[in-house]
C-alpha positions as semicolon CSV with decimal commas, in nm:
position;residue;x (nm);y (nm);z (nm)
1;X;-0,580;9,517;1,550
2;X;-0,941;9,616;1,633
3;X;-1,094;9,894;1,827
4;X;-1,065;9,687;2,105
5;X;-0,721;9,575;2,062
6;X;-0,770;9,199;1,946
7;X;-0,592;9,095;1,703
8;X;-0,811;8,985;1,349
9;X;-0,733;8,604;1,222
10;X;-0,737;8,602;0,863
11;X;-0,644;8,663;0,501
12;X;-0,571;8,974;0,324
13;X;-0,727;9,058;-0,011
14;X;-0,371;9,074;-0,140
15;X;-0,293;8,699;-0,037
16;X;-0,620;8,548;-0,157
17;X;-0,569;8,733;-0,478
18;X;-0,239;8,529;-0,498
19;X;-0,343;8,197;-0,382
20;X;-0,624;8,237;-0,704
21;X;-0,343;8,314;-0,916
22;X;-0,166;8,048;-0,855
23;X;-0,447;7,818;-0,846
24;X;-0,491;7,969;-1,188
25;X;-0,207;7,880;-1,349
26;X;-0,233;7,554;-1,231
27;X;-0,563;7,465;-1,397
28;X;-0,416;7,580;-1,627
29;X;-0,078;7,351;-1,715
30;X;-0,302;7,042;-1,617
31;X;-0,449;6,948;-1,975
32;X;-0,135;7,022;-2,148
33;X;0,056;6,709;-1,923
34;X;-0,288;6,492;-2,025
35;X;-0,192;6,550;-2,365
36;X;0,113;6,463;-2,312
37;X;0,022;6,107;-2,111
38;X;-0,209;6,023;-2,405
39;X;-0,018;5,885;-2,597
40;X;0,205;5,648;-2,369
41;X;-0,123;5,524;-2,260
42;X;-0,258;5,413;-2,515
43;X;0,067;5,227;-2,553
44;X;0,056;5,054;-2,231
45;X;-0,335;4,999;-2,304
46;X;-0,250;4,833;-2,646
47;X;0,038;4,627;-2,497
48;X;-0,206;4,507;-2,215
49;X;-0,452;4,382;-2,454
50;X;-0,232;4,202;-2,687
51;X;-0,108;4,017;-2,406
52;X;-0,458;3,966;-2,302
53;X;-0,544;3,836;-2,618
54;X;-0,216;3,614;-2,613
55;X;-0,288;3,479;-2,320
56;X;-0,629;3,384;-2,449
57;X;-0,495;3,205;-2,718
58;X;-0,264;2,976;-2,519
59;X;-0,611;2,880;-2,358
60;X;-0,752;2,813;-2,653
61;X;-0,448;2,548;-2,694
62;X;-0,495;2,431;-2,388
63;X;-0,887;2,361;-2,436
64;X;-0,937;2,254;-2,745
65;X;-0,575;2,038;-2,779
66;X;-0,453;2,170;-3,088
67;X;-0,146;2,444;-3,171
68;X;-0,244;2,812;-3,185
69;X;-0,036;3,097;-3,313
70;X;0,070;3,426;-3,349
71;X;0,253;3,573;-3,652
72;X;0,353;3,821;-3,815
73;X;0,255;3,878;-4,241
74;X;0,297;4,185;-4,405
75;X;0,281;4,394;-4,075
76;X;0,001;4,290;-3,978
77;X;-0,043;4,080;-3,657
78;X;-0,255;3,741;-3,656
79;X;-0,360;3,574;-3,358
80;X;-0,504;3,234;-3,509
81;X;-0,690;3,254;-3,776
82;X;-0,789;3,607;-3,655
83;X;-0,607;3,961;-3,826
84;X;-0,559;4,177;-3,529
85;X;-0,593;4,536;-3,602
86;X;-0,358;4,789;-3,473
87;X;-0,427;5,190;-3,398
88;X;-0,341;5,411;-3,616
89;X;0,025;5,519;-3,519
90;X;0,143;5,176;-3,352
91;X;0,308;4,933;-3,525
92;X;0,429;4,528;-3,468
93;X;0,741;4,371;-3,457
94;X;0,757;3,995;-3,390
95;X;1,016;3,682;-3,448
96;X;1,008;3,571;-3,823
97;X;0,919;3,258;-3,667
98;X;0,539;3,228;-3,526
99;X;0,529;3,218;-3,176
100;X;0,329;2,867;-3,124
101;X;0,094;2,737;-2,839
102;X;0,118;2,423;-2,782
103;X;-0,182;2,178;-2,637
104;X;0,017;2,133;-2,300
105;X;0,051;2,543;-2,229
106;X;0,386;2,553;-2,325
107;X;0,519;2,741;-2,660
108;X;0,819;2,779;-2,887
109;X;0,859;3,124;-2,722
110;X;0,930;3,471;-2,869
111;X;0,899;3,879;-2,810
112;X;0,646;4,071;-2,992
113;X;0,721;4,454;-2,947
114;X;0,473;4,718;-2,989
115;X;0,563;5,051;-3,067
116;X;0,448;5,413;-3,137
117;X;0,552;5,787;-3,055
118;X;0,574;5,709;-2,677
119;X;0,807;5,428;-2,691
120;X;0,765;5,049;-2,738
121;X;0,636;4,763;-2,500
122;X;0,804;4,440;-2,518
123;X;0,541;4,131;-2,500
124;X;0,734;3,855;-2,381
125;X;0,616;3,463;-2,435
126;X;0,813;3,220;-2,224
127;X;0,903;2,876;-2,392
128;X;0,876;2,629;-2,100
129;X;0,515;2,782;-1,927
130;X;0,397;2,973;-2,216
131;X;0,328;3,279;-1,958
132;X;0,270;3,628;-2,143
133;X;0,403;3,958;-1,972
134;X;0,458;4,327;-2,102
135;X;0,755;4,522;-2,016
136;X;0,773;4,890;-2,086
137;X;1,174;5,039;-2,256
């Protein structure tokens, strides 16, 4: 209360002083769960662009009329005639047979999975449409 008997609206010194501590600590924790998410990212980034790049090459089967395909050789990925290079930490797993485009979309079908510390991303090719989707495990 005032000299004049009104009461005063606002904070103490005591309860700001808390409210920055807490604010603080919270600062704080934040890059430690971004180091955390790194890594599952990156994941999910990779798995996204593999499909992408799957995807791509079913168009290319489409366009120019001829089979395209993925395979595995010596754990290394190749997309066509092209070596795709993993990051360091991730590694490929894919059917011993070559998942094949074929000229009218469709494919012979398969699962690639991609995996690293955070897990593994399954990359799913469908046999009848030749559609490419990720799915996280």
């Amino acid at each position: 209360m005032s000299a004049t008997g009104k009461a005063l609206a606002g904070f103490t010194l005591i309860e700001l002083l808390v409210a920055l501590a807490i604010l603080a600590i919270a600062v704080s924790l934040a890059p430690m769960s971004f180091d955390r998410m790194a890594p599952r990212r990156q994941l999910e980034a990779q798995a996204e662009q593999l499909a992408s790049e799957l995807r791509d090459l079913r168009s290319l089967a489409l366009v120019t009329g001829s089979l395209r395909q993925a395979r595995t050789q010596g754990g290394a990925l190749w997309l066509g005639d092209s070596k795709k290079d993993l990051p360091e930490g991730l590694a490929i797993q894919a059917p011993s047979a070559p998942v094949v485009f074929f000229p009218d979309g469709s494919s012979s079908g398969g699962e690639l999975v991609l995996s690293g510390p955070a897990g593994e991303r399954r990359i799913t090719v469908t046999m009848a449409t030749g559609s490419v989707r990720v799915a996280g495990t």
